[in-house]
PyMOL Python script that loads the backbone (N, CA, C, O; Angstrom):
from pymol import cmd

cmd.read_pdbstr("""\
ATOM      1  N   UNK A   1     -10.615-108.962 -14.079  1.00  0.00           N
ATOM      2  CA  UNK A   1     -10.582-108.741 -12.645  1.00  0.00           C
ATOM      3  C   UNK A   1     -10.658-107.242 -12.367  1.00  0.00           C
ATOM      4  O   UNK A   1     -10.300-106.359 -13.146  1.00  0.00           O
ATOM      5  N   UNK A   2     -11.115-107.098 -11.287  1.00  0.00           N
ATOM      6  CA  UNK A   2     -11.101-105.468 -10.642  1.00  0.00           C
ATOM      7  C   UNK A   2     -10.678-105.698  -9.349  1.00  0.00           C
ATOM      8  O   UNK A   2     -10.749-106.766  -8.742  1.00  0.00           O
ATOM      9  N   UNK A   3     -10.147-104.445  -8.879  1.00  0.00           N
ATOM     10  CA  UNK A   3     -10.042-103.791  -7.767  1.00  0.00           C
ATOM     11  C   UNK A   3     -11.035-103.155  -6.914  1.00  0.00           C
ATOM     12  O   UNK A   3     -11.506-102.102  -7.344  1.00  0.00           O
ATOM     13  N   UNK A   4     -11.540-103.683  -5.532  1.00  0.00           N
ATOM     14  CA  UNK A   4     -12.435-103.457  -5.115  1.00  0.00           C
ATOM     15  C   UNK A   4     -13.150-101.371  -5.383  1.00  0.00           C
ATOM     16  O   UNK A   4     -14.305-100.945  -5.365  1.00  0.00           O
ATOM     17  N   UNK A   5     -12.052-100.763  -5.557  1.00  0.00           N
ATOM     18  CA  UNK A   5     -12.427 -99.589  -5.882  1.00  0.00           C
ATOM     19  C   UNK A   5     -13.194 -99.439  -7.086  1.00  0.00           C
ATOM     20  O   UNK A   5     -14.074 -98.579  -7.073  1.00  0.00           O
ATOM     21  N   UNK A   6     -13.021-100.111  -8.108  1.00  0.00           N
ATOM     22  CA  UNK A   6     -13.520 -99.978  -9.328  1.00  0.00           C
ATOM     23  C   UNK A   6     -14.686-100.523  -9.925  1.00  0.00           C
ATOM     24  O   UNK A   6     -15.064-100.364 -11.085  1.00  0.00           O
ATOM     25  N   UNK A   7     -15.422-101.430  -8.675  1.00  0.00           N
ATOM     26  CA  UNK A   7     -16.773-101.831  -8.384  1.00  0.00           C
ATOM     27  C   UNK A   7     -18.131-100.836  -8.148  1.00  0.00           C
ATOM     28  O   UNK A   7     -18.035-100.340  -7.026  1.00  0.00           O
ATOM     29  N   UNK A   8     -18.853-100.570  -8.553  1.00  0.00           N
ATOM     30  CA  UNK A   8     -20.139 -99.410  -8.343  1.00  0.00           C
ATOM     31  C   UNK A   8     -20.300 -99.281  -6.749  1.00  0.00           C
ATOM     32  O   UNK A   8     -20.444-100.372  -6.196  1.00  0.00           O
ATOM     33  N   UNK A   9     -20.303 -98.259  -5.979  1.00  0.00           N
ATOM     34  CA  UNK A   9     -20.828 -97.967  -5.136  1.00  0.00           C
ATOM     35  C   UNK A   9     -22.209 -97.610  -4.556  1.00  0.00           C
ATOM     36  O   UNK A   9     -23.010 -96.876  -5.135  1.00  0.00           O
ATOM     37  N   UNK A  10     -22.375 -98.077  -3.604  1.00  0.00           N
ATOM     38  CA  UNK A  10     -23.818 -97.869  -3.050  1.00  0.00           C
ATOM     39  C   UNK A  10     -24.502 -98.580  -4.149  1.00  0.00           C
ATOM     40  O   UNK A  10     -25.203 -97.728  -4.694  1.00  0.00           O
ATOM     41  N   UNK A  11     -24.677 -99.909  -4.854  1.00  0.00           N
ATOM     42  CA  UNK A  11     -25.490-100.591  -4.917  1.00  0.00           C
ATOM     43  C   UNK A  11     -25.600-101.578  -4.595  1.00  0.00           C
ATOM     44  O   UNK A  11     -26.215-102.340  -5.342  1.00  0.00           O
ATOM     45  N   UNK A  12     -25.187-101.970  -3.614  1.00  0.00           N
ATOM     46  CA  UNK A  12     -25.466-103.354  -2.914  1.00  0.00           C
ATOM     47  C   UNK A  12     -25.445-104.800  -3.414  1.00  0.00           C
ATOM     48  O   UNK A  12     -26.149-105.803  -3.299  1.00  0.00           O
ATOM     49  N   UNK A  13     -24.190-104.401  -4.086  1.00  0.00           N
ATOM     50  CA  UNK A  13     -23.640-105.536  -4.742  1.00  0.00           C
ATOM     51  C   UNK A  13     -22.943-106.846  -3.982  1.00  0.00           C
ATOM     52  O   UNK A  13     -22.454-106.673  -2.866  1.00  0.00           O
ATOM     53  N   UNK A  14     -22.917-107.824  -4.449  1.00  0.00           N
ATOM     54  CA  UNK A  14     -22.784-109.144  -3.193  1.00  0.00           C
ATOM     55  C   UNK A  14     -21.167-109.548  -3.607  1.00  0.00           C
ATOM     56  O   UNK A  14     -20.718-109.610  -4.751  1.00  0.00           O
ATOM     57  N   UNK A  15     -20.537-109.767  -2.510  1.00  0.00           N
ATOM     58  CA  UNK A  15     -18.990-109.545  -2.489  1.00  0.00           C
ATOM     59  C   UNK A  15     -18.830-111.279  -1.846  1.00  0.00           C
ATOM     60  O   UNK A  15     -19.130-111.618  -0.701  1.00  0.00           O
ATOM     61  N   UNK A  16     -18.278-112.196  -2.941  1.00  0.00           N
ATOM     62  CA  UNK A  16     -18.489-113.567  -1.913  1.00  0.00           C
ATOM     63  C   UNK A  16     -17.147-113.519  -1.044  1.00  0.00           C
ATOM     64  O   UNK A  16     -16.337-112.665  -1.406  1.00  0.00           O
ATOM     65  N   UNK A  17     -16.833-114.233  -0.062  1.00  0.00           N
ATOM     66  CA  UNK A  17     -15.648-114.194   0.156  1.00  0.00           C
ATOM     67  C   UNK A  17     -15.787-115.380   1.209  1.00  0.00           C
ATOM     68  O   UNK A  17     -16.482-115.600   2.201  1.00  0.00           O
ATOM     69  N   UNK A  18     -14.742-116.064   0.475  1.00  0.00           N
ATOM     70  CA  UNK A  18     -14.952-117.515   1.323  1.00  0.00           C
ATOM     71  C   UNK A  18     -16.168-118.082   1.901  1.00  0.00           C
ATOM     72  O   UNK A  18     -16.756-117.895   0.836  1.00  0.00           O
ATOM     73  N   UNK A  19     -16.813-118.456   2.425  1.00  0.00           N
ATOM     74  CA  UNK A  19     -17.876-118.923   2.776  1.00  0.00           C
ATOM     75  C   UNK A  19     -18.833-118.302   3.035  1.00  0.00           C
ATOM     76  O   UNK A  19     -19.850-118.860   3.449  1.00  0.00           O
ATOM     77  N   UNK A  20     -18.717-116.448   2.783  1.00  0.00           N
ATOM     78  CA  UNK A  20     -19.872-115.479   3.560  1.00  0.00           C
ATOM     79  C   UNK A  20     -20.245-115.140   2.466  1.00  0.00           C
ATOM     80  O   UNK A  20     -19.536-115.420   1.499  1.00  0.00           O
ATOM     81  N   UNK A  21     -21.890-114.193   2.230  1.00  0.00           N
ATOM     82  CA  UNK A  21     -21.619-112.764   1.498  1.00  0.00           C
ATOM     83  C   UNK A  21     -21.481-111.626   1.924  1.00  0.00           C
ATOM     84  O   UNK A  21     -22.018-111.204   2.948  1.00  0.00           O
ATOM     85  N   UNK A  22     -20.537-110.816   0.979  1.00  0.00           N
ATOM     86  CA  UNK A  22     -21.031-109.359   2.175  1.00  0.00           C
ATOM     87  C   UNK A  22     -21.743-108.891   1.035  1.00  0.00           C
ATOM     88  O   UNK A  22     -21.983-109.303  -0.100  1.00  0.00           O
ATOM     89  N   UNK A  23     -22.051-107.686   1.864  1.00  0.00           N
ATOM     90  CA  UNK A  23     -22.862-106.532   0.641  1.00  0.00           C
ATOM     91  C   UNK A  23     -22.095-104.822   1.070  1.00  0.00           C
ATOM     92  O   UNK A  23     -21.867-104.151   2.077  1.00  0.00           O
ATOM     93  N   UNK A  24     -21.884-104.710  -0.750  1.00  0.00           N
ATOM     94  CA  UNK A  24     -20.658-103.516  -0.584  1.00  0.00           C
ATOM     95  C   UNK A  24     -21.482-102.246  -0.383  1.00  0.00           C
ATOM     96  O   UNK A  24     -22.374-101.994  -1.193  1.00  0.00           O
ATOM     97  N   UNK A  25     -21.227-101.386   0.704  1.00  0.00           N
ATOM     98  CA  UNK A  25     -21.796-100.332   0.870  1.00  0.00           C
ATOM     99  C   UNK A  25     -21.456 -98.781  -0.491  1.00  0.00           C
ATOM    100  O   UNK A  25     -21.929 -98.179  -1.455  1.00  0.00           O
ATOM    101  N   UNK A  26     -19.965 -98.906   0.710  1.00  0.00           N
ATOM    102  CA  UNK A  26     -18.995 -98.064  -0.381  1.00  0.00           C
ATOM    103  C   UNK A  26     -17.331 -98.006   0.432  1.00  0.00           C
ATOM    104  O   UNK A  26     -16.767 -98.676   1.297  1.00  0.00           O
ATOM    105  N   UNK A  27     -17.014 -96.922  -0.332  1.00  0.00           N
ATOM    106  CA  UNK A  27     -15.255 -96.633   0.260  1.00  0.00           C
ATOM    107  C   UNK A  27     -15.319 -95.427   1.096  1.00  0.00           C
ATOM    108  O   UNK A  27     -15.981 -94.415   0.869  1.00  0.00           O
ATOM    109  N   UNK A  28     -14.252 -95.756   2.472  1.00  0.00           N
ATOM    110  CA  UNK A  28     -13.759 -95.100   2.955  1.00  0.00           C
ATOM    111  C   UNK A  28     -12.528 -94.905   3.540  1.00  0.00           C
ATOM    112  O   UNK A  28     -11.967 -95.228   4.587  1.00  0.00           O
ATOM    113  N   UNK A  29     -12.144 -93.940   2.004  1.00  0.00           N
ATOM    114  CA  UNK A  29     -10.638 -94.089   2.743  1.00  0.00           C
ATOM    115  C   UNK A  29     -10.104 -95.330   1.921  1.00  0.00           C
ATOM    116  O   UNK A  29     -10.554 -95.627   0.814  1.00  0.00           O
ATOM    117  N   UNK A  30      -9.266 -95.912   2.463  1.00  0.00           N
ATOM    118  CA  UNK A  30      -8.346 -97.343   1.877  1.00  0.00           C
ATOM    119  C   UNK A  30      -9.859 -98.702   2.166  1.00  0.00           C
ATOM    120  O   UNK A  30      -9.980 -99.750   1.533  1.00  0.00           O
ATOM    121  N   UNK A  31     -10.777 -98.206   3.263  1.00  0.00           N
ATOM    122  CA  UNK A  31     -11.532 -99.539   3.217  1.00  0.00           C
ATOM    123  C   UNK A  31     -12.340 -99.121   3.085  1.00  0.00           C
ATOM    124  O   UNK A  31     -12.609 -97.923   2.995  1.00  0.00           O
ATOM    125  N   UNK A  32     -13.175-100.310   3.018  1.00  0.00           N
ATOM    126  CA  UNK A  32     -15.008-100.806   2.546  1.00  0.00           C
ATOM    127  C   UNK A  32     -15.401-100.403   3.915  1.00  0.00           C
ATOM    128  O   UNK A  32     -14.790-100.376   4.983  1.00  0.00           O
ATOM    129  N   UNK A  33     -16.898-100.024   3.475  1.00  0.00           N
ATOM    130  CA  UNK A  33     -17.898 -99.805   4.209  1.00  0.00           C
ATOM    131  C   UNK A  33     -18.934-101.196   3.611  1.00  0.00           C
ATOM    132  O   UNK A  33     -19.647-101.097   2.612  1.00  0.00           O
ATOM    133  N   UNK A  34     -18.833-102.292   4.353  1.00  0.00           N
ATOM    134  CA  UNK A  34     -19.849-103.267   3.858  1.00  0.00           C
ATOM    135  C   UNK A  34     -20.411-104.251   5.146  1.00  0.00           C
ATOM    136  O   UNK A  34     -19.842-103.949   6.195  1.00  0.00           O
ATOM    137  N   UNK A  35     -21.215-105.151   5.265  1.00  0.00           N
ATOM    138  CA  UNK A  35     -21.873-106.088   6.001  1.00  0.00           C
ATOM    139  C   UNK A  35     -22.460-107.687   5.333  1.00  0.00           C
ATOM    140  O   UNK A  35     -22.704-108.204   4.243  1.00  0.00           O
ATOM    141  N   UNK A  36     -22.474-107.911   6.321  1.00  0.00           N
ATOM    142  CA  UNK A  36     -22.755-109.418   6.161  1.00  0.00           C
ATOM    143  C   UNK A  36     -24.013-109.572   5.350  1.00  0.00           C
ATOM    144  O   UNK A  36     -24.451-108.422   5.325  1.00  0.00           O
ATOM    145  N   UNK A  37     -24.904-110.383   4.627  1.00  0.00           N
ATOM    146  CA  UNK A  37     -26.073-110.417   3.891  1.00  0.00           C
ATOM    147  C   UNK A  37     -27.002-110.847   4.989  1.00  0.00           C
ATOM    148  O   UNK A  37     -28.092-110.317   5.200  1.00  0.00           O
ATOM    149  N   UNK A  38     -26.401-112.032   5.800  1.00  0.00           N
ATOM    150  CA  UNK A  38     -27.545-112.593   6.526  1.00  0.00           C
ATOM    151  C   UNK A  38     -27.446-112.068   8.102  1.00  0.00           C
ATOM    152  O   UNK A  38     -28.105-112.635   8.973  1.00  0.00           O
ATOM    153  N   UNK A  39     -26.316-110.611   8.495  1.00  0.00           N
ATOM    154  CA  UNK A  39     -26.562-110.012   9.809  1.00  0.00           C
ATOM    155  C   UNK A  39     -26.133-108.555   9.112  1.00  0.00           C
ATOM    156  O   UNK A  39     -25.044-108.700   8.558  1.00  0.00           O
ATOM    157  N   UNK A  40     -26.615-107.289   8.976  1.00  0.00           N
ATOM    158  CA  UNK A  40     -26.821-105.899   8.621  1.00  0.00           C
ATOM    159  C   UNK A  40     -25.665-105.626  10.045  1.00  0.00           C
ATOM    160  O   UNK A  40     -24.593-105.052   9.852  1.00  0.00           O
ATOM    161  N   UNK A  41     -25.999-106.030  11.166  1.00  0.00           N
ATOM    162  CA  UNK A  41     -24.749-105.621  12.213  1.00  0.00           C
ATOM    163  C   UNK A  41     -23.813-105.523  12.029  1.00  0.00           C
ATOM    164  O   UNK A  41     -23.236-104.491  12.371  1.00  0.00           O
ATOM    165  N   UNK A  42     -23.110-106.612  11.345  1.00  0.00           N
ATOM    166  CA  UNK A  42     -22.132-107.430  11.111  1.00  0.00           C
ATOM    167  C   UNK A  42     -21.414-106.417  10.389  1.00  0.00           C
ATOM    168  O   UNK A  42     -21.648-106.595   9.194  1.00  0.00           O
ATOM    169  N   UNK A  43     -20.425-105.150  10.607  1.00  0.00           N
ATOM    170  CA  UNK A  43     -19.557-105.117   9.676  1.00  0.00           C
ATOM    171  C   UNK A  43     -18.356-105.685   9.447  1.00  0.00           C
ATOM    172  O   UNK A  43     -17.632-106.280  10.245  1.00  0.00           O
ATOM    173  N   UNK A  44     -18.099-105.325   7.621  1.00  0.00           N
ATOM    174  CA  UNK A  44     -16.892-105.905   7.254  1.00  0.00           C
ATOM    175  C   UNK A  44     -16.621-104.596   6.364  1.00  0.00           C
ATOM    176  O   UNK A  44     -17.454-103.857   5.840  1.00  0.00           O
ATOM    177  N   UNK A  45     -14.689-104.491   6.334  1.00  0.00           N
ATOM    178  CA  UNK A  45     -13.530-103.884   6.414  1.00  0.00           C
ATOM    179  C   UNK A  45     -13.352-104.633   5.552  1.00  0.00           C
ATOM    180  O   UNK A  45     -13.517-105.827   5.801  1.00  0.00           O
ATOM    181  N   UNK A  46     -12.874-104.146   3.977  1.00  0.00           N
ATOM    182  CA  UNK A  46     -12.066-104.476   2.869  1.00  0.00           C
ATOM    183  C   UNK A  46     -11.545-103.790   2.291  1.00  0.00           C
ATOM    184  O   UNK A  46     -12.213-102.904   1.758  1.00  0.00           O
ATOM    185  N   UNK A  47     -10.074-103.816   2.077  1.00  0.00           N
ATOM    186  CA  UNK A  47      -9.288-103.002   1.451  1.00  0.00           C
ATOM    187  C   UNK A  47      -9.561-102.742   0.635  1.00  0.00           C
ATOM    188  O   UNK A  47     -10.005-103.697  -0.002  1.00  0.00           O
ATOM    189  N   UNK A  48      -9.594-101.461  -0.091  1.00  0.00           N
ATOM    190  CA  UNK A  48      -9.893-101.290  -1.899  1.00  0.00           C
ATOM    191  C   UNK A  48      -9.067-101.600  -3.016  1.00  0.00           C
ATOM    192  O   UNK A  48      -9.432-101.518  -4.189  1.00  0.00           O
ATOM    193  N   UNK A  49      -7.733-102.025  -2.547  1.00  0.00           N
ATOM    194  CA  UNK A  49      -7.483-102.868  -3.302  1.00  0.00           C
ATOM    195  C   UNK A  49      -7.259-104.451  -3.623  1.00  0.00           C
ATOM    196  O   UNK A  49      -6.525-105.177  -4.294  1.00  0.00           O
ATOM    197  N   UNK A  50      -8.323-104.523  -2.747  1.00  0.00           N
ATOM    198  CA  UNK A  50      -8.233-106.361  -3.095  1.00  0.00           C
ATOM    199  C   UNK A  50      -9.188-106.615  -4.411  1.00  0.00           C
ATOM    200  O   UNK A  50     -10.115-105.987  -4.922  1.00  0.00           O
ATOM    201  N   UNK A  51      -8.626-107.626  -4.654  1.00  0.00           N
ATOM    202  CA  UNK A  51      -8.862-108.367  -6.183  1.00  0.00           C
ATOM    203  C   UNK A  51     -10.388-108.904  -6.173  1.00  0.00           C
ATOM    204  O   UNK A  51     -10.842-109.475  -5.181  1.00  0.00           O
ATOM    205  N   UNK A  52     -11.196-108.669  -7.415  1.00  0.00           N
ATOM    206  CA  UNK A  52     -12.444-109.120  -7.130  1.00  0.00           C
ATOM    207  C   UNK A  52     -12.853-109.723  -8.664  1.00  0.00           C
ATOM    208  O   UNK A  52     -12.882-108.818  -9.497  1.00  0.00           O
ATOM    209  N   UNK A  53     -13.183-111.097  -9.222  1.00  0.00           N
ATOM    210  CA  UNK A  53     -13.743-111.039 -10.555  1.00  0.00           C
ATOM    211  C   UNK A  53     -15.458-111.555 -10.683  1.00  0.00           C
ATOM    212  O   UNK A  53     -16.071-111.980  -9.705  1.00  0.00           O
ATOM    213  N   UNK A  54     -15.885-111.465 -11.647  1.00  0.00           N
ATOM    214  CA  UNK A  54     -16.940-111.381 -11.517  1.00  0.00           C
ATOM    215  C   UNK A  54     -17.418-113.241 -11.304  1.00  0.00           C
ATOM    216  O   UNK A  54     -16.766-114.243 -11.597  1.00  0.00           O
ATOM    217  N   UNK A  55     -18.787-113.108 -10.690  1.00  0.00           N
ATOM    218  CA  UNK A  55     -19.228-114.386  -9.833  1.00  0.00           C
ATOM    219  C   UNK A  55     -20.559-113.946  -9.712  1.00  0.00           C
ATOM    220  O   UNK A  55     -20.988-112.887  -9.255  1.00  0.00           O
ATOM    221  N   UNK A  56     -21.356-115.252 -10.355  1.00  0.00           N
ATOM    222  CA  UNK A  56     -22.881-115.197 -10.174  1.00  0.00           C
ATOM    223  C   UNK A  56     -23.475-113.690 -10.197  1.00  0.00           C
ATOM    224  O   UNK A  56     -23.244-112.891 -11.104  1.00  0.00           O
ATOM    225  N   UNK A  57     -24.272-113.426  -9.064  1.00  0.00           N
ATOM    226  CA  UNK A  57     -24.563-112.576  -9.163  1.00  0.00           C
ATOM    227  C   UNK A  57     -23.847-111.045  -8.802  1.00  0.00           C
ATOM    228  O   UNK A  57     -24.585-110.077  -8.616  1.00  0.00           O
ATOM    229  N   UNK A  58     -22.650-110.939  -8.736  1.00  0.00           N
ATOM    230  CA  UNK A  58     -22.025-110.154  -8.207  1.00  0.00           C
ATOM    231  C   UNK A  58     -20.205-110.534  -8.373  1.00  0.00           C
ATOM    232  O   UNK A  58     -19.726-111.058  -9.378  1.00  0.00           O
ATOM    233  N   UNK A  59     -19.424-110.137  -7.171  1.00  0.00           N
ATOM    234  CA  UNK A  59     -18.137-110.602  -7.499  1.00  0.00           C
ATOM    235  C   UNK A  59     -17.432-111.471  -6.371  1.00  0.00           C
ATOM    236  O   UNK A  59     -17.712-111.189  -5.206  1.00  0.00           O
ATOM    237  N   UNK A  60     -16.493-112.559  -6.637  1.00  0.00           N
ATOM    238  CA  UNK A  60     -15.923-112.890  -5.601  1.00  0.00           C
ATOM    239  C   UNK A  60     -14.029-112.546  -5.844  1.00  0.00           C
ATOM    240  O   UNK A  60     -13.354-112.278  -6.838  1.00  0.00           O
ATOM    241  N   UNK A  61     -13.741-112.711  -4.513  1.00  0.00           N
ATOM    242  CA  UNK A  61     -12.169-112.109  -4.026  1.00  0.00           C
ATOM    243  C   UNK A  61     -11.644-113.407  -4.303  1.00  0.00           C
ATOM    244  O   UNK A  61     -11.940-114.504  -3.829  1.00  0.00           O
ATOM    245  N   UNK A  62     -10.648-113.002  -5.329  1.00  0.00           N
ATOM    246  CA  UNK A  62      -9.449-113.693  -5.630  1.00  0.00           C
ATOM    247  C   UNK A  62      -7.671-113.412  -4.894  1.00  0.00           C
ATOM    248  O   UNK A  62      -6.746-114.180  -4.630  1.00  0.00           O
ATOM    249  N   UNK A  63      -7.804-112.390  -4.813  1.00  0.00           N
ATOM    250  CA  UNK A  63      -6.462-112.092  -3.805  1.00  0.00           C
ATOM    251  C   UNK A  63      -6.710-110.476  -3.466  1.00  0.00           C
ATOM    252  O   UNK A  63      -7.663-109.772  -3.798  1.00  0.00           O
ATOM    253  N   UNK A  64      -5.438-110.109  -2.636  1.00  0.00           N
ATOM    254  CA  UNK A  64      -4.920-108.548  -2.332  1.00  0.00           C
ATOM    255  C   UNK A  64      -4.278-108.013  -3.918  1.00  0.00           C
ATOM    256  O   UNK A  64      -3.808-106.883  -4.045  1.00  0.00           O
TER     257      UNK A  64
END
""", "prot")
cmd.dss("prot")
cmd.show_as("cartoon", "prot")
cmd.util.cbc("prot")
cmd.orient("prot")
């Protein structure tokens, strides 16, 4: 498992989380800079330290 900090930045890696994907921009600060896959509008706010293990093509959130 990792900590969302310890994931590569700025490559647009796919973050599942419950029923969405996002795609991880990078960190700012305590949160994510990321968005939805299927709306670029859409941001999403994730703590850097929430729990992430690896999943298909990328990672999904297992807890804080």
């Amino acid at each position: 498992m990792k900590r969302l900090y310890e994931i590569p930045e700025n490559k647009n890696i796919k973050l599942y989380i419950e029923d969405k994907v996002v795609i991880f921009g990078h960190l700012d600060g305590l949160y994510s800079y990321c968005w939805l896959e299927e709306d670029k509008n859409k941001i999403v706010h994730i703590k850097a330290t929430t729990l992430f293990e690896e999943y298909k093509d990328g990672y999904k959130m297992v807890g804080e």
